[in-house]
N, C-alpha and C positions, 0 to 999 in steps of 0.2 A: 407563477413559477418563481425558486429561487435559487441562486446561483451559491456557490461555494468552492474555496481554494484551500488544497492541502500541500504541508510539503513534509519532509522527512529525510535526515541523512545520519548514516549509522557507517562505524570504521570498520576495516576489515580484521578480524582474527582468525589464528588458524584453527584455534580451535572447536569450529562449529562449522554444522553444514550452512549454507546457502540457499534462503528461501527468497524466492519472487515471486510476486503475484499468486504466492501459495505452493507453488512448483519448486518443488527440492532443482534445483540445479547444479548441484555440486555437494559432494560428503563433506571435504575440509574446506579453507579458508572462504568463510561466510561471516554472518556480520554479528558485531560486539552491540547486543542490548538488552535487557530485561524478559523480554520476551524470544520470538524467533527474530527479532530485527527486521521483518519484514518492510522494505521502506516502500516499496508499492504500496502495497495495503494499508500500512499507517499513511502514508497521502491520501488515499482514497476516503480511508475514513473520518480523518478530520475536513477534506473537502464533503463530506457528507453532513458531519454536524454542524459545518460553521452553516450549511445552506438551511438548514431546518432551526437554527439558532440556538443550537445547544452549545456545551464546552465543551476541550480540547479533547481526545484520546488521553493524555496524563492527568488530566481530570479523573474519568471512567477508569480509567487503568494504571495507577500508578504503577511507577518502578520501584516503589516501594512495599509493596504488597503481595505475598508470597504468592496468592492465590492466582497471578501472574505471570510467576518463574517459569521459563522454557515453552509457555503457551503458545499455539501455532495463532499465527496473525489469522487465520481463515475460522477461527474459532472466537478472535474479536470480533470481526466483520460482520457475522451471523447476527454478533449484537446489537451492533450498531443498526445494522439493516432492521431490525426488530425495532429499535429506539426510534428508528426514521418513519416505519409506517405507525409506530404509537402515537408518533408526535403529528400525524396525519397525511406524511408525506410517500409519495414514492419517487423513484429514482425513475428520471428521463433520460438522460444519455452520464457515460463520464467520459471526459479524454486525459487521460495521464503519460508523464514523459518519464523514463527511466534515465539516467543520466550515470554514465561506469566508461572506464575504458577497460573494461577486461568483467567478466566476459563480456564476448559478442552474444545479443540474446537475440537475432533476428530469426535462429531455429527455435526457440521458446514461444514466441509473440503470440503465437495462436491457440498454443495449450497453455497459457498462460490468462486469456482472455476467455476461454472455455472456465476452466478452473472457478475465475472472480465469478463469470457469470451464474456458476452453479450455486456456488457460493451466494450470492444473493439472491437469488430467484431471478434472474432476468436473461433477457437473450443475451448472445455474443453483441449480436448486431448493436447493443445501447454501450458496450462498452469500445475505446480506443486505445490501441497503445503504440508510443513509439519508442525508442530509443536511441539516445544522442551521447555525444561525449564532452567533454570542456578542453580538448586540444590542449591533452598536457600542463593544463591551468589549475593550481589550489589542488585541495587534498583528493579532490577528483579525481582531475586531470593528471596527477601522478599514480593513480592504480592503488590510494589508500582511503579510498572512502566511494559508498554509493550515495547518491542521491536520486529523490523522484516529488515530483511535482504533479498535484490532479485538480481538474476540474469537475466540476457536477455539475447537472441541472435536476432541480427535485420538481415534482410538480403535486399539488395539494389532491388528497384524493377524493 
């Protein structure tokens, strides 16, 4: 088995919708990146590569590479899930923490882990999510920026 840590944080704009975990959550003020900003899924997927010992997501995907532009993160993740059983591995459990103080995503959590799981081929049951906040601390904790943080465990197939 191999373990793996992702993180990701992207600021708010208004003008884009809001994706998590692949679930549109909201039409306006969603996140400023290259792609959909997805900072779940970009956790997920660098805790996926680092545990198969690949490089980063801006490796595979720069932000500078048109082919890129406005991509839904659930359309990287395919890849990477692809990359992870080429590289011989499959996915054992993830547990990942969403970190906002706005929205509240405790009504998402579950169509949210539906989603990733379809998304990769695996049950719900292998995936976790929780959500937490920074208590008004940093660019978090004042309602201008998400963060998320994942784990993995891959296991060789």
């Amino acid at each position: 088995m191999r373990i793996g840590h992702g993180y990701d944080i992207h600021i708010f704009t208004p003008e884009r919708p809001l994706y998590l975990g692949g679930v549109k959550i909201r039409e306006t003020d969603g996140l400023l990146g290259h792609s959909d900003a997805d900072v779940l899924i970009h956790a997920i997927m660098d805790s996926l590569l680092g545990a198969a010992g690949l490089r980063d997501i801006g490796y595979y995907f720069p932000d500078n590479d048109d082919d890129y532009l406005n991509i839904r993160s659930t359309e990287l993740l395919k890849i990477v899930t692809k990359m992870i059983t080429d590289a011989g591995y499959k996915i054992g459990n993830i547990d990942a923490t969403v970190v906002c103080e706005k929205p509240k995503l405790k009504n998402y959590i579950e169509e949210i882990r539906k989603t990733l799981a379809e998304t990769m081929n695996i049950s719900v049951a292998q995936i976790n999510l929780k959500a937490s906040t920074n208590e008004k601390q940093d660019s978090v904790g004042e309602g201008k920026s998400i963060e998320s943080f994942a784990v993995c465990i891959l296991e060789e197939l």
